[in-house]
N, C-alpha and C positions, 0 to 999 in steps of 0.2 A: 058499237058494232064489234062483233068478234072478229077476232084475227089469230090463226095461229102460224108462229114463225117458228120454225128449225133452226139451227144452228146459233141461238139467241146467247149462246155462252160462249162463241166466238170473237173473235176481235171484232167485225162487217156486223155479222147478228144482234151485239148488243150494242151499238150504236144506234141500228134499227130500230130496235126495242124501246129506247129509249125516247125516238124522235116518233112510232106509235103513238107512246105515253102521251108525250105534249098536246099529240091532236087529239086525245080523248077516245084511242080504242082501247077497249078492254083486249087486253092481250095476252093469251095463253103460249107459252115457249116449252116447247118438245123438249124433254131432259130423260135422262137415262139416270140409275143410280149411281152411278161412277162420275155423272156431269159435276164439274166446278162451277159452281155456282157465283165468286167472287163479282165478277162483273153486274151482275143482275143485284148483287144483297140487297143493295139501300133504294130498289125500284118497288115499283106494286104492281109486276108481269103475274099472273099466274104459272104455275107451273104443272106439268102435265107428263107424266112418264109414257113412254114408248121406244119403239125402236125402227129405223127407217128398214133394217132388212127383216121386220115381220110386218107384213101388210098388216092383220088383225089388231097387233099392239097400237095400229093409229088411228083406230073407228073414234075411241072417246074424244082423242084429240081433234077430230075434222068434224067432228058431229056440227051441225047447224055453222060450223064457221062462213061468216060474211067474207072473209077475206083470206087467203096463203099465200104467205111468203116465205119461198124454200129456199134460204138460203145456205143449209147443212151440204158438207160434202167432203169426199175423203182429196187431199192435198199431196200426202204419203202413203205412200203404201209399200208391198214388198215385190209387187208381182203385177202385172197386166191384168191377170184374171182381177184381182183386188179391188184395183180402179175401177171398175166395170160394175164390179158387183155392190160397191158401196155409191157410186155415182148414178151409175144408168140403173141398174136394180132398185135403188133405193128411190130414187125421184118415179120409177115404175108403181114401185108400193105404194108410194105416197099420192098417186094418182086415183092408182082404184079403191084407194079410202075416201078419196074427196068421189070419187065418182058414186061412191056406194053412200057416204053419209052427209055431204055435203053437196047434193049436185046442183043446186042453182046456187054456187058460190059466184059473187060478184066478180072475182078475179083470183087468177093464179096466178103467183109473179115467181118466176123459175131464176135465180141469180146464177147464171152461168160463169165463163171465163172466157179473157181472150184467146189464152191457150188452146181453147175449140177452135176459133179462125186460123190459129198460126200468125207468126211472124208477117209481116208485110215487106213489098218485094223493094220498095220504095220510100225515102223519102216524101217524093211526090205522089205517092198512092199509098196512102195509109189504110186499112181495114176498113171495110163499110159493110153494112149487114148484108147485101149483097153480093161478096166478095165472095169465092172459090175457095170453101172451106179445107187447109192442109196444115192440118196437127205436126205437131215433129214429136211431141211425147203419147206416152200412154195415157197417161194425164191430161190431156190436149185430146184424144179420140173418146176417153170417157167421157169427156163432158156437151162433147159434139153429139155421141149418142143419146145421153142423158136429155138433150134440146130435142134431136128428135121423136125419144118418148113425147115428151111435151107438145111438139106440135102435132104428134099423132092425134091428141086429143080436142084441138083449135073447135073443131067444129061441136064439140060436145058441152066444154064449160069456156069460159073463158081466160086466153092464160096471155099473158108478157114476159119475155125474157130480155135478160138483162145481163150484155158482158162486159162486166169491171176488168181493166188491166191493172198495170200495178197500183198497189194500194199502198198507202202512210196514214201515220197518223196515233195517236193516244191508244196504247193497249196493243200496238202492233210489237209482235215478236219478232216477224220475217225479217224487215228493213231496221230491227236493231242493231246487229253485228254492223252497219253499213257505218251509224250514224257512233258507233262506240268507238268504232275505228279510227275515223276524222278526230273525234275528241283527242285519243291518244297521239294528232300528230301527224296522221298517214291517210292518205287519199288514194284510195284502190280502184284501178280502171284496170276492164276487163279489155285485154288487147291493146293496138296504137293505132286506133281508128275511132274514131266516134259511136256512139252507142246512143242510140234515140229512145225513149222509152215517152208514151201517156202516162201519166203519171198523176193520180186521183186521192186526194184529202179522204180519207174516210167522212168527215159530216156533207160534203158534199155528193158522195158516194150514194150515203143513206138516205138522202133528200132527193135525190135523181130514182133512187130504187124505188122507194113508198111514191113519187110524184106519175113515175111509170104506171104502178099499182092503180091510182087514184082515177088517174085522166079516160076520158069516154074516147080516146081518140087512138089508144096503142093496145086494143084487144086484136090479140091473135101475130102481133109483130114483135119484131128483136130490135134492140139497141143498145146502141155501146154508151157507155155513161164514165168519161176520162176529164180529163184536162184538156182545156179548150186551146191548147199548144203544146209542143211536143219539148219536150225537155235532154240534154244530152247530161250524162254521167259527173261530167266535169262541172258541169251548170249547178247541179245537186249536191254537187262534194263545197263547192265553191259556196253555194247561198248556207251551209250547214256552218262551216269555218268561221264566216263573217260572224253567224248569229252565239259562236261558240269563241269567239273570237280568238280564233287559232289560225295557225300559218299551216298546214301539214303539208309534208313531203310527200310528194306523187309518184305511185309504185305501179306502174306500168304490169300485169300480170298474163303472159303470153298464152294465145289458144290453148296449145297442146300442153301446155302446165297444168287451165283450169278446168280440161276434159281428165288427165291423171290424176287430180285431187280428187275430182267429183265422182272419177272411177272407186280409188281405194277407196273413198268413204264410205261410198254404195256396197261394195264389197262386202267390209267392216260391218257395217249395217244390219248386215242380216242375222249378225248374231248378237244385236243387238236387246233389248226391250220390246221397245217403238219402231216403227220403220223409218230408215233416215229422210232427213231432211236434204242433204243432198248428196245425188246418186249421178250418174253416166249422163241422165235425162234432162236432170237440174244444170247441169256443166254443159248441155247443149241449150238448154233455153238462154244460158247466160251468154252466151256467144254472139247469139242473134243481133242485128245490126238493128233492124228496125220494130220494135215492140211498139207500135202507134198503130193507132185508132183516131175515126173520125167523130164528133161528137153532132155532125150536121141534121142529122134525121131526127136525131132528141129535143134537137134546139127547135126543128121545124115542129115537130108533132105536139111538143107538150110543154116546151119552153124551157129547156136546160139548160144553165148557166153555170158552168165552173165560177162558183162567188170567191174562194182563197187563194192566194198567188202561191206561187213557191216558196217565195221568204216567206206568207204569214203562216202558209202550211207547217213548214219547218220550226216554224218559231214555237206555234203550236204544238208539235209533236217531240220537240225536243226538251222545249219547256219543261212536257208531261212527265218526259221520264228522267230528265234531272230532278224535281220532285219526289218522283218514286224513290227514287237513287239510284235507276236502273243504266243510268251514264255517272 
């Protein structure tokens, strides 16, 4: 069966791609001329050139496909407008290409963010799909929008979405500085409170995304796909050390410090290349007390199981990139 996946030259998308492979879909992944290819080299994905902001460049791509999985999307950007335009815009065009060449596709599967939900008010009230959606970034309402195109179309083809929170794991960039850090000795917490985060292995990420896709029982509904326990800062830094077998010193790093850095940076940024990594917005997500999600609706509807703990995730992930030599 065909499948075509966005974002498949991603850290999330080429995980996916891979765990397609195994089950025997022929799989075609959206690439641009400027796409890095590394991750995909030694697979047998097809590749397919387009671009999310011209509806037309995606007709060959969606033609006859049995299955989409979108999980492309912009993370950085410079501007409000940016996010919008590359998130909600793009997942728009990518609609009415499937609408126009592929409209009895088995399934859409939209890979959202929790970022669309927002922070959780609680400990004891984690995020559920039915929660009172409030973004605190730009990034966070791009992607709420982005779900709304999507469900605009529920009644037309049929689509699942799917919001991942934080993610680890082989090939991830985001949570390297975290894990280069600790090596060096030094265990960085944001604040002197506790910091809860869901926190999702990439293979079990991509197992919960394509089982979403697959199951007759999650057309036209949202689910969060995390860690079936909520993990605190300390928890992280501490299971990283043991498997690194280091001591590191604990550097406490105060609000209104990691809101000033994340200001200058953003700042800086703009005269940049690329648009930063972290900006005013990035220093307000990182603040956040409670980044948890419930994983109870996935586990009911289609049988989610977070299968890696934290130690084997980490072992996993840092294994990866001492190999590389990226620690």
């Amino acid at each position: 069966m065909k499948v075509l996946l966005t974002g498949a030259t991603g850290f999330i998308g080429s995980h996916i791609a891979e765990l397609l492979l195994d089950k025997g879909y022929d799989v075609y992944c959206l690439t641009r001329k400027t796409s890095n290819l590394q991750w995909l080299a030694s697979s047998s994905v097809r590749t397919v050139e387009g671009s999310l902001s011209n509806e037309e460049s995606l007709y060959k791509a969606v033609e006859d496909a049995d299955y989409v999985f979108h999980v492309a999307g912009l993370t950085a950007a410079r501007s409000r407008e940016e996010f919008f335009q590359g998130n909600q815009g793009g997942t728009r065009n990518l609609l009415n290409a499937v609408l126009k060449k592929a409209p009895d596709v088995t399934r859409f599967v939209h890979v959202s963010s929790l970022a669309a939900a927002g922070p959780a008010l609680s400990l004891q009230q984690p995020v559920v799909e039915t929660t009172v959606c409030r973004p605190i970034t730009a990034y966070g309402a791009s992607k709420l929008a982005a779900e709304q195109e999507v469900l605009a179309d529920k009644n037309r083809i049929p689509i699942t979405i799917v919001r991942p929170p934080a993610v680890f794991g082989p090939r991830d960039t985001a949570t390297l500085t975290f894990f280069q850090t600790v090596n060096k000795g030094l265990a960085p917490l944001i604040g002197f409170d506790d910091k809860y985060v869901s926190l999702v292995h990439s293979s079990d990420l991509a197992r919960g995304i394509v089982e979403a896709g697959e199951s007759g029982a999650t057309a036209g509904e949202l689910y969060h796909i995390g860690s079936d326990e909520f993990y605190t800062w300390s928890q992280i830094g501490q299971a990283t050390a043991d498997f690194l077998k280091k001591k590191p010193f604990t550097i406490n790093i105060p609000h209104p410090l990691v809101r000033a850095i994340a200001g200058v940076s953003g700042f800086f940024g703009r005269f940049a290349s690329k648009p930063p990594v972290l900006n005013y917005e990035k220093g307000l997500d990182m603040i956040q007390k409670y980044w948890i999600c419930s994983t109870e609706k996935a586990r009911r509807d289609f049988g989610y199981r977070q299968k890696l703990s934290l130690a084997d995730g980490i072992a996993d992930t840092v294994g990866w990139y001492i190999k590389q030599e990226w620690l």
